[in-house]
KETIKOL-977012 format. One record per atom (N, C-alpha, C): x, y, z. Coordinates in steps of 0.02 Angstrom, whole numbers, plus 50000, padded with zeros to 5 digits. Layout:
N
XYZ/...
//
This chain:
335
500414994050000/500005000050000/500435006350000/501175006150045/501375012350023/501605013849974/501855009849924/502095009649871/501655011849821/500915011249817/500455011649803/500145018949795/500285020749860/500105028049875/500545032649855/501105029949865/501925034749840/501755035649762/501455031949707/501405030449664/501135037249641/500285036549673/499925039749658/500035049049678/500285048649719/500685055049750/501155057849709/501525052749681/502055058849623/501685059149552/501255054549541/500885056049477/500635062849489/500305065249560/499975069849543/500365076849566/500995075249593/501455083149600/501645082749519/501865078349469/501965080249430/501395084149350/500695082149356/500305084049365/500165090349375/500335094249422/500175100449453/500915105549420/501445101049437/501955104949417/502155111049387/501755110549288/501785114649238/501275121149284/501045119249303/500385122949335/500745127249399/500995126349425/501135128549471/501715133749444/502115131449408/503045134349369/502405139949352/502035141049320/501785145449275/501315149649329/501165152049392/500585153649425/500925162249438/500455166149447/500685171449453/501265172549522/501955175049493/502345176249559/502305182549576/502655181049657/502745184349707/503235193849671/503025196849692/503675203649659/503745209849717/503815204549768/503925208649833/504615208649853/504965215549866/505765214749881/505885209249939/506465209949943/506755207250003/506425206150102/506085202050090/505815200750124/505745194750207/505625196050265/505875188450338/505205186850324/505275179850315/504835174950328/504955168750372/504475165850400/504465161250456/504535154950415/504985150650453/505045145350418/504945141050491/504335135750484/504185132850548/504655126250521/505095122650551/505205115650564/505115110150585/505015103650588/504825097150642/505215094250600/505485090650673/506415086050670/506045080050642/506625077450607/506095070850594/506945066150609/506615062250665/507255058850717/507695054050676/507305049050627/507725043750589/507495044450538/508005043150462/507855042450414/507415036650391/507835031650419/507385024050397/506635022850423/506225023450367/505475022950405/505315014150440/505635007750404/505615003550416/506095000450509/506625002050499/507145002850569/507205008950583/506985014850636/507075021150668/507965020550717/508185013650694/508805013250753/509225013750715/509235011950628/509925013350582/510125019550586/510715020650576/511075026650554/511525027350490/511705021250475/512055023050421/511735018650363/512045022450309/511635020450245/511995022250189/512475016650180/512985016750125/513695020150166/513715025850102/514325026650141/514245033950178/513475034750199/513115041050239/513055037350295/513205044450349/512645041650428/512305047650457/511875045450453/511225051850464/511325056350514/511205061950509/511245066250561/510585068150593/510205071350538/509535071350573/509385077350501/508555077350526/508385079750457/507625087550495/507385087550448/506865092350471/506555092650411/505865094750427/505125095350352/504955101250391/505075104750343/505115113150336/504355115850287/503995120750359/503335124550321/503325130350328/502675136850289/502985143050302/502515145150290/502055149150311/501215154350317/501475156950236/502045158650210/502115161850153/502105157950078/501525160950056/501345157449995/502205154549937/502495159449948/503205158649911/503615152949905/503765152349980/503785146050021/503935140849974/504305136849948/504285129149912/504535128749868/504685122849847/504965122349770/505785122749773/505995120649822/506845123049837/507265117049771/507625119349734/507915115549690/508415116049674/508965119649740/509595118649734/509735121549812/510515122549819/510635123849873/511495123749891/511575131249927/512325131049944/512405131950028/512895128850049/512895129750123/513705133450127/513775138450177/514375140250191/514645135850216/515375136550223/515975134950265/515925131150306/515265136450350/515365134850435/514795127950457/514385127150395/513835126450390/513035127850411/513265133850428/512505136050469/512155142450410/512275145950367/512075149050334/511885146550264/511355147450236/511275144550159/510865147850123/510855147150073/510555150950014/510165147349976/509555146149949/509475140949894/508935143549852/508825141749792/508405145049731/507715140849715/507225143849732/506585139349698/506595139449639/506265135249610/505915137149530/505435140449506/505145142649543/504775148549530/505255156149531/505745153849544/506335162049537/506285164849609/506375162749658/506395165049724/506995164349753/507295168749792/507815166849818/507685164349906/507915160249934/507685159149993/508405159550035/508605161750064/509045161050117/509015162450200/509555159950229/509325159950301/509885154350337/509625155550407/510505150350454/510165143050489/510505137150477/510425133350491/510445132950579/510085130050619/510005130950697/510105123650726/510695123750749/510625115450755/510695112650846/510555108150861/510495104650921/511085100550937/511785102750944/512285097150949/512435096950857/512425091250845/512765091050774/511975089450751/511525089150753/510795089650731/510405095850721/510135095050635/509825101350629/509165103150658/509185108050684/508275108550761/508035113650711/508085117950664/507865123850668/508025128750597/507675132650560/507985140450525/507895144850556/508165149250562/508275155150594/508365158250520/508295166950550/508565171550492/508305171850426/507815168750420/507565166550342/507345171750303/507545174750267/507325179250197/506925178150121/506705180750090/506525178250016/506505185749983/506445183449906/506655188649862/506515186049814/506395188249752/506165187549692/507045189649649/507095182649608/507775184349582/507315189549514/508055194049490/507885199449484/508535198849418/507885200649363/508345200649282/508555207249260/508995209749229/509475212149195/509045219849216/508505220749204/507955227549185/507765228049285/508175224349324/507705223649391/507135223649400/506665218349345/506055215649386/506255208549361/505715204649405/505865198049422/505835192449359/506405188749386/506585187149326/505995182849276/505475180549322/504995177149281/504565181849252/504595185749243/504205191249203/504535191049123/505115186949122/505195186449059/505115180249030/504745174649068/504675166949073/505105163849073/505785167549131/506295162449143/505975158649208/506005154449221/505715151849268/506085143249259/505825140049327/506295131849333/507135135249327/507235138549383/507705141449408/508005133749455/508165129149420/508295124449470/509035122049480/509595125449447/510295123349484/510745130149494/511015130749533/511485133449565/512065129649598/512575137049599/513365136649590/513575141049631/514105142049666/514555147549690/515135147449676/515385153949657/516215156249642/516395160449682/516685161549742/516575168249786/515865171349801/515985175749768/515495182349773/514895180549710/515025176749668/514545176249606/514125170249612/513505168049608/513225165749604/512915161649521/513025154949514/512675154049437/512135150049439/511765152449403/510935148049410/510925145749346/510675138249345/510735135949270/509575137449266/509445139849215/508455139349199/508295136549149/508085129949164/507775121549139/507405124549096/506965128849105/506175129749054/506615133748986/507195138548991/507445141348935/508295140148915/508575135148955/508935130248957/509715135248951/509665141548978/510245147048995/510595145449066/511125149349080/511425151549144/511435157449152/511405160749212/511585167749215/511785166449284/512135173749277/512475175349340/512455180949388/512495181049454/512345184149504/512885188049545/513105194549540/513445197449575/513335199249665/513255191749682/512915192049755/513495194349819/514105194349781/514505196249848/514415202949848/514265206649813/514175214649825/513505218149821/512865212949784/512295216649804/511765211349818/512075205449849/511555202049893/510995201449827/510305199649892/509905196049842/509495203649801/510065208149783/509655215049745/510075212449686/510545205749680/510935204649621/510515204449566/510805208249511/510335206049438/510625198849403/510285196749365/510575191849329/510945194949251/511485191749247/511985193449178/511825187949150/511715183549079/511765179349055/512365177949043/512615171449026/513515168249011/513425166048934/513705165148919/513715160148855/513975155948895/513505149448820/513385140248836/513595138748761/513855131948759/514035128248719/513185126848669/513265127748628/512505125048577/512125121048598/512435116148632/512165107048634/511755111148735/511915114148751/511345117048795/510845118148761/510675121448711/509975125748719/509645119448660/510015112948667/509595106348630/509565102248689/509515102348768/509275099448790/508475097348776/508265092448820/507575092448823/507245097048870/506535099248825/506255102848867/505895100848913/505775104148975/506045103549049/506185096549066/506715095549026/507215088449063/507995090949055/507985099849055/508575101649016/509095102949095/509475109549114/510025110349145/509685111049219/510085106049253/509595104549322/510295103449383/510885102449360/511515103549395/512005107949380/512365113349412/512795115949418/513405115949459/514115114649444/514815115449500/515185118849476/515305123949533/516105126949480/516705125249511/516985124749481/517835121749501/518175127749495/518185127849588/519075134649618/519615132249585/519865138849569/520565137849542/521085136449596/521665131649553/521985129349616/521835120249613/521165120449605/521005111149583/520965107549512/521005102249473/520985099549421/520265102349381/520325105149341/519895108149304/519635116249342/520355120249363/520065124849394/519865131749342/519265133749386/518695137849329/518365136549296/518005130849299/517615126949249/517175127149277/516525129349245/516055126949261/515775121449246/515425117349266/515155109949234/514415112349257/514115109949192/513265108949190/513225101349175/512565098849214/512255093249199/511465095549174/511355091549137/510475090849102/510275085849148/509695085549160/509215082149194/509215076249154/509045076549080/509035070549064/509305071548992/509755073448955/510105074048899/510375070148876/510305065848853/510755058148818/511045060148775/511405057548773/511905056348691/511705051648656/511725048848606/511815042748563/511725034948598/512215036148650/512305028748674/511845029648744/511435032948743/510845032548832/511265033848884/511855040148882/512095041448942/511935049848943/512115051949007/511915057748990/512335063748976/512365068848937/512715071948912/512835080148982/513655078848991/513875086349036/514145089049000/514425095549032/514655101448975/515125105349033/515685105948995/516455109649040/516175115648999/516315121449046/516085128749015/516635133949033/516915135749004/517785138649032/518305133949052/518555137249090/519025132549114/519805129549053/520175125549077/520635122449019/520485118548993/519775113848983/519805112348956/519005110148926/518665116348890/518035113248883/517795109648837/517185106748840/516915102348774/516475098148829/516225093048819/515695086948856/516175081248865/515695078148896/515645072648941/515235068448949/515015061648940/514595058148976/514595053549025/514195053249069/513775051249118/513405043749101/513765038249124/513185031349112/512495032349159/512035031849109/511335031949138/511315025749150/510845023549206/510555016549223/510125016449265/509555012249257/509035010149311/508675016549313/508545019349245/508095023749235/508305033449285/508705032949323/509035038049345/509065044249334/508835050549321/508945055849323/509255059349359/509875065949335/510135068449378/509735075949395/509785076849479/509345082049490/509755087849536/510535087349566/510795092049577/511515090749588/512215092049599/512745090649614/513125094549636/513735092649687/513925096849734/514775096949728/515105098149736/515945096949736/516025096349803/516625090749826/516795088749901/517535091449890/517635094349959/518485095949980/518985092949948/518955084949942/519375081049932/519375080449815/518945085949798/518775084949762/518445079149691/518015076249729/517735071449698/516955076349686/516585075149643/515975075949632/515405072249658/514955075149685/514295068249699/513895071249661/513565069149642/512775068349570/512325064449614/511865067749630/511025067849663/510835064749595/510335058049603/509975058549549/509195056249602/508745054649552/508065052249576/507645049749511/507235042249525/506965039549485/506075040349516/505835038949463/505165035949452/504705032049437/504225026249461/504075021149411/503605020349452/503065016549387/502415015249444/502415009249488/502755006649506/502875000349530/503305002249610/503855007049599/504085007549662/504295013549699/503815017849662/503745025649662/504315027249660/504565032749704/505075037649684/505935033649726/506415034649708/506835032249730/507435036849712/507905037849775/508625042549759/509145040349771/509655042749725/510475038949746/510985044449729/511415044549771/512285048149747/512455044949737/512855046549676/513525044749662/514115048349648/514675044449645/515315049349657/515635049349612/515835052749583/516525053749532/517015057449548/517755055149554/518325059949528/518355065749485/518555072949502/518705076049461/519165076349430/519585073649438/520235071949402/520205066649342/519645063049350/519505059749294/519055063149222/518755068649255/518305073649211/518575075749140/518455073049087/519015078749041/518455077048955/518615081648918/518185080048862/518225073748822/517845071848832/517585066148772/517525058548831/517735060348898/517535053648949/516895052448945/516885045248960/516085040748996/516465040849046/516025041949107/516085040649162/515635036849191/515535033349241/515055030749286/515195033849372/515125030949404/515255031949478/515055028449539/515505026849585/515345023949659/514675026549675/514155020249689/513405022349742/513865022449825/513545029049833/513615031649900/513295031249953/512345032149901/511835031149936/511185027449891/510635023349914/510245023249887/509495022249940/509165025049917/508365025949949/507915025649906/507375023149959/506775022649920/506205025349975/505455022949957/505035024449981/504865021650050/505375018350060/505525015450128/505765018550203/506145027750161/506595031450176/506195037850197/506365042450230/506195051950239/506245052550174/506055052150117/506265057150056/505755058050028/505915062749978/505415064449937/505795066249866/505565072749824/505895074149765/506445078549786/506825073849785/507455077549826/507835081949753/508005086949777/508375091949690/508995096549728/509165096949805/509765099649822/510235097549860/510925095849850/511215094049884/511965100249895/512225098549942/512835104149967/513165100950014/514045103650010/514435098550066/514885104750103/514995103350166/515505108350188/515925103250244/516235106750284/516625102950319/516435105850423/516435099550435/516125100550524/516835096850568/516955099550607/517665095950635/518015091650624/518355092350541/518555088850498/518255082950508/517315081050476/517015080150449/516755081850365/516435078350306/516395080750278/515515078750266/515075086450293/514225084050286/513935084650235/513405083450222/513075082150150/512385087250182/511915090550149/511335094950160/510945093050091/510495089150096/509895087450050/509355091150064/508935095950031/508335097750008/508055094749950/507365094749980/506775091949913/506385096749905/505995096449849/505845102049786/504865099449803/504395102549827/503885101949843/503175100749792/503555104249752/503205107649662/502505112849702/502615114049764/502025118649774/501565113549797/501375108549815/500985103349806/500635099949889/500195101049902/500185101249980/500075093350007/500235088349958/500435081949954/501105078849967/501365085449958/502195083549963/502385090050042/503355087750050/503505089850085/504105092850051/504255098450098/504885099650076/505455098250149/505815093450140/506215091750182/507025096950174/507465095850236/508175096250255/508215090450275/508895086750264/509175079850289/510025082150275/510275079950333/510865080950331/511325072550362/511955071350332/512335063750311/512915067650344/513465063750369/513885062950376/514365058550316/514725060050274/515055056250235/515635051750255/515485045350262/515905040150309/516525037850248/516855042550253/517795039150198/517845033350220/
//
């Protein structure tokens, strides 16, 4: 039966989805909004006593609500340093940020929470020009890059000097972007600091962009050395956000669908040092879940470092849908 219900539950966020991307937005400045939380103690719905799960061990998680219609749809996400401050982008073009509040090494709480309407070139919001499915983001310092699925661009954000009053600049993209599929198009963003193997590069992933042979097609964007890449697809997989780790390896969020065992999510890992034009790559499973698990349509992930620890911060993407949740879950990455 839950399998059953899980079934019927993402048929109908997806369903609502187009409907929702398209509803009249919010065009109110910079704005505190309440973000209520409830801890949710264990990941595993089946054993509440596991902790680890692959090569994760749970920290603790929270399902995050908010009186403000804006509220939802989180589909990417950066965490500072320290890990208590973060930033993350709906798809509806919202900016949401605010500080993580935690209990010991467990997240209890947001504090500080803001929203804002990201804001195009002319300073009004950027979906006023039907950019919208604002769903991956990047940080370089001070700049911010948002890859937008529905018109399959990047632009960029001068956030270290005007915060969320940043306008968006567009970048140039390689061609084979703006032939993704539509909305299955640019749904991951990483940029690579200089100083590491492929430093200044940006890398985009498509949600679901194949090549020829059913893998999925990435794209080096600056850097020394650009051109694509693919990605072995399998077990039906989509990628839905990706993060760069200290040690520089890559993890790739993906998440599946099927009517049989509803929704299901996995990381995997790749070397950046193996990254270079014209590779197939595959990658180490890190993690895998199912409907068995806290999750939902999970679309953000982010890593920083906790007393030389290295944590993982998952958000899921709600589609607006009062069927769904939008969760925080935070991993410990067990080397």
């Amino acid at each position: 039966m839950l399998r059953v219900a899980a079934a019927w539950l993402i048929v109908a966020l997806l369903a609502l989805a187009p409907a929702a991307a398209q509803s009249p937005q919010p065009t109110d400045s910079i704005r505190a909004v309440e973000v209520r939380a409830q801890p949710i103690a264990s990941f595993n719905l089946r054993d509440g006593a596991l902790t680890r799960f692959g090569s994760l061990e749970f920290r603790g998680g929270l399902i995050l609500t908010s009186p403000d219609k804006a509220f939802g749809g989180l589909s990417s996400l950066h965490i500072s340093a320290d890990g208590r401050h973060f930033i993350s982008a709906s798809d509806r073009g919202q900016w949401l940020r605010g500080d993580i509040r935690y209990d010991g090494t467990r997240p209890a709480g947001i504090v500080n929470a803001e929203m804002a309407p990201m804001l195009a070139g002319n300073g009004k919001p950027l979906t006023k020009r039907g950019w919208y499915d604002t769903e991956s983001m990047t940080m370089n310092g001070g700049t911010i890059y948002v890859g937008i699925e529905r018109v399959n661009r990047i632009v960029r954000f001068d956030y270290g000097k005007r915060g969320l009053k940043a306008r968006a600049v567009p970048i140039a993209v390689p061609a084979g972007v703006s032939k993704l599929p539509n909305n299955k198009g640019l749904e991951a963003l990483v940029f690579v600091p200089r100083g590491r193997p492929l430093g200044g590069t940006l890398i985009a992933f498509g949600e679901r962009g194949l090549d020829a042979a059913g893998n999925h097609t990435a794209f080096l964007i600056g850097g020394p050395q650009p051109g694509t890449f693919a990605l072995k697809r399998y077990q039906d997989f989509d990628i839905s956000d990706a993060t760069l780790l200290p040690n520089n390896d890559v993890l790739l969020l993906e998440r599946r669908f099927n009517w049989v065992q509803g929704i299901a999510v996995r990381i995997r890992r790749i070397a950046l040092a193996q990254i270079k034009p014209g590779a197939v790559l595959d990658g180490l499973v890190v993690l895998s879940a199912d409907m068995g698990d806290q999750i939902d349509n999970m679309e953000g992930i982010a890593a920083h470092k906790s007393g030389g620890d290295t944590i993982l911060t998952l958000v899921s993407d709600d589609n607006f849908s009062p069927i769904q949740r939008t969760l925080l879950l935070q991993f410990k990455l067990v080397e």
